[in-house]
N, C-alpha and C positions, 0 to 999 in steps of 0.2 A: 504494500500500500504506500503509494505518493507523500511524503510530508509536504505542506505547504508553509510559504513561509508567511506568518500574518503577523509579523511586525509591526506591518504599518499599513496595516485592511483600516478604514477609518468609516465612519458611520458620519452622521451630521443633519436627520431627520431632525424638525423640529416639533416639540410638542402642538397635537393637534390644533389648527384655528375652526371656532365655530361658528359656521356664520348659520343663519336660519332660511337662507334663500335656498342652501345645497339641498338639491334636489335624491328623494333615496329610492332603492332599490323596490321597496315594499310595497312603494304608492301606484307601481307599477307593473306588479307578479299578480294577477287575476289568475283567477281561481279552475282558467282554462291552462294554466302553464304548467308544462309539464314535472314531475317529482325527478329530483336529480339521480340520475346511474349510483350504482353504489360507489362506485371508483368512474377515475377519470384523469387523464394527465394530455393535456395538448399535445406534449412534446412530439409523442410517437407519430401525429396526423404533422407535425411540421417538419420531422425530419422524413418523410415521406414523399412530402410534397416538394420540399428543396432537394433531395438527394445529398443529406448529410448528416450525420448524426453529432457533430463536433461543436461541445456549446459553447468555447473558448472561443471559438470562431463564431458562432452565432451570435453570445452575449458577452461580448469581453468585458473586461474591468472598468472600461470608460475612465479611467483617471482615480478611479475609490478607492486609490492602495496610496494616494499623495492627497488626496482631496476627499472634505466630506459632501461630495456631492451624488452621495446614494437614491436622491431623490430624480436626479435627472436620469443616473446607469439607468435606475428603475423603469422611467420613461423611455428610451433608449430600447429596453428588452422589451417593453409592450411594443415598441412598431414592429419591429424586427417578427415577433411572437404574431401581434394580427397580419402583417403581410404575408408570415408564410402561412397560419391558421384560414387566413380568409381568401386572399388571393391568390397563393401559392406562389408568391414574388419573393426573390432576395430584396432584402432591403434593411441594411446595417448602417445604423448610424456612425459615423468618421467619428475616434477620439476626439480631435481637436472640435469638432461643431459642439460634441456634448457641452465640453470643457469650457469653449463660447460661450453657450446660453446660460452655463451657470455662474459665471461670474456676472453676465448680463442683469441676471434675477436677484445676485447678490449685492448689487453694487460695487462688484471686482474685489469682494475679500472674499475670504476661505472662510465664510461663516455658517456653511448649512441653509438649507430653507425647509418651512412648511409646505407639508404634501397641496394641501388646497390651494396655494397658492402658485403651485406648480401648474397639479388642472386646469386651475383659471388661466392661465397664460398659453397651456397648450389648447385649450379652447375654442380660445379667442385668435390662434395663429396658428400659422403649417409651423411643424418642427419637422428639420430635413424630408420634406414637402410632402410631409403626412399631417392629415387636420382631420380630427374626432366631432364627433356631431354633439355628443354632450359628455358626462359621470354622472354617475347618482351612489350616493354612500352607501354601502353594505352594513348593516350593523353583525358586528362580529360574533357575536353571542348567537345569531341566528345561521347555526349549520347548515340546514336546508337554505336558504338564501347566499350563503358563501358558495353553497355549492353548486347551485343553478345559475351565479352571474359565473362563473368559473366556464360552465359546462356552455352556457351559452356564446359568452364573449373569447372564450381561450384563457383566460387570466385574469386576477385580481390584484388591484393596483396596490400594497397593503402599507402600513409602518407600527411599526410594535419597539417597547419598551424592552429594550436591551438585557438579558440577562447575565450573569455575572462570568457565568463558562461559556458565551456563545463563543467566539475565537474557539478556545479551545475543543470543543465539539465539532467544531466547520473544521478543523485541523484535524480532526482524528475520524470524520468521513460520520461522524455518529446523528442521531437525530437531535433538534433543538431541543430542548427539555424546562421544565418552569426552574426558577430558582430567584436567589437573590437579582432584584431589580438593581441596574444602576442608575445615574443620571441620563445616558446618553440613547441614542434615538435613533433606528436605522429603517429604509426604505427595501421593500424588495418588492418581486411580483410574484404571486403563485400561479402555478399553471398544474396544479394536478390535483388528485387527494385522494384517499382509501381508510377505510375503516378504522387504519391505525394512527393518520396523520394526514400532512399537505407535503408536497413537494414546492420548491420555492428556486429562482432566479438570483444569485449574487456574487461578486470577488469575479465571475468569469468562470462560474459552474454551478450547479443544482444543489440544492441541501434541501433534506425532509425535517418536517417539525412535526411532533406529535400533538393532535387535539390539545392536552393540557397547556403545553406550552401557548398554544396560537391562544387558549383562555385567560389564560394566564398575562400573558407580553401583549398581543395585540390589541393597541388603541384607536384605531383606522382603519377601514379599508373602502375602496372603491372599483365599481365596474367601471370601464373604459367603453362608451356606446359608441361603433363605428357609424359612417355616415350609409354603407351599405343593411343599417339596420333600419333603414327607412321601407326597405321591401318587405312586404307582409308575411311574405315567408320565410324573412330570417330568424325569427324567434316569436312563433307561434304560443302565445300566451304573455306574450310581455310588451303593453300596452306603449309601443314607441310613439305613436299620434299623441297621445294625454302629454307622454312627456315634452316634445315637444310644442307644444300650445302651453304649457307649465313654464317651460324654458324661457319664452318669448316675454313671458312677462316679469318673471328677476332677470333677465340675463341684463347685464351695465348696458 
């Protein structure tokens, strides 16, 4: 087994912002939407479809081994994840664009950003000439809804509350597990899940967490709604028209 080296893996989510406008998952799962698969993991329908199974290559580090900018890599592996999940296109974000926008969002320091504030920016503009129709918050507690925007969308956008051995677990190949909280804050995306856990996106490879953990650490999460969700048949039970006509009137 690979040792890695995570000297300098760096986190820099920021604690949640709450605004009352964000639009959530619930408002929008009618009671036509189907009950999620027992298991599910994107990944296998995307290395399928790209002809690669190489996630170093698929979702590299973006710069979050020098920078905490976990919230963008994060963003970064959802295009990469919907392009090849929906359109079957390569499409990998360039280090240096990440590395751009986050200092952009930062105001050029190495200070971390909030997930929602991300959203809103990819929103409201293409990133590496990919533009999202909307998000709407997952509440995390609610399994069955983590696992139907998962199953629908290919991934959920997530950030959880750091535990004390994650480095050292993601270094020993093991699953995230609950434990002491610390102060700090990191972004990733999940793309999978099974009875025993989620599998997740980060550093430039997959790691699984088990339920307790994701109960335990995660404080966020979000579906990512492509603009291809606008056809009726892309997700049969989940009310894209409401959301939209919803959208229009918070959206800035």
């Amino acid at each position: 087994m690979v040792k890695r080296d995570i000297s300098s893996y760096r986190f820099g989510k920021h604690p949640p912002v709450r605004d009352y406008r964000t639009l959530r998952f619930r408002d929008y799962a009618t009671a036509k939407l189907p009950a999620p698969p027992a298991s599910f993991n994107a990944l296998s329908r995307v290395f399928d479809n790209l002809g690669t199974r190489d996630i170093a290559h698929l979702f590299p580090m973006d710069g979050n081994d020098s920078l905490g900018d976990c919230t963008i890599a994060a963003l970064a592996h959802a295009i990469t994840l919907n392009q090849g999940f929906i359109k079957k296109k390569p499409k990998i974000p360039h280090t240096t664009q990440i590395i751009k926008l986050y200092y952009r969002l930062t105001g050029g320091v190495d200070s971390g950003l909030a997930e929602l504030n991300v959203l809103n920016y990819w929103r409201q503009h293409k990133v590496s000439s990919d533009r999202i129709l909307a998000y709407v918050s997952v509440d995390p507690k609610n399994h069955e809804h983590v696992k139907q925007a998962a199953q629908i969308f290919g991934s959920v956008y997530l950030g959880f509350q750091v535990q004390a051995k994650c480095l050292q677990e993601f270094d020993e190949h093991k699953p995230w597990t609950p434990g002491r909280l610390t102060k700090d804050g990191h972004a990733v995306l999940a793309v999978g899940y099974d009875h025993q856990g989620l599998t997740m996106l980060t550093w430039g490879s997959s790691q699984e967490g088990t339920w307790a953990w994701w109960d335990e650490c995660v404080d966020e999460a979000y579906a990512i709604v492509p603009p291809e969700a606008k056809d009726p048949d892309f997700a049969p039970g989940f009310d894209v028209q409401q959301l939209l006509t919803d959208l229009n009137e918070v959206a800035d």
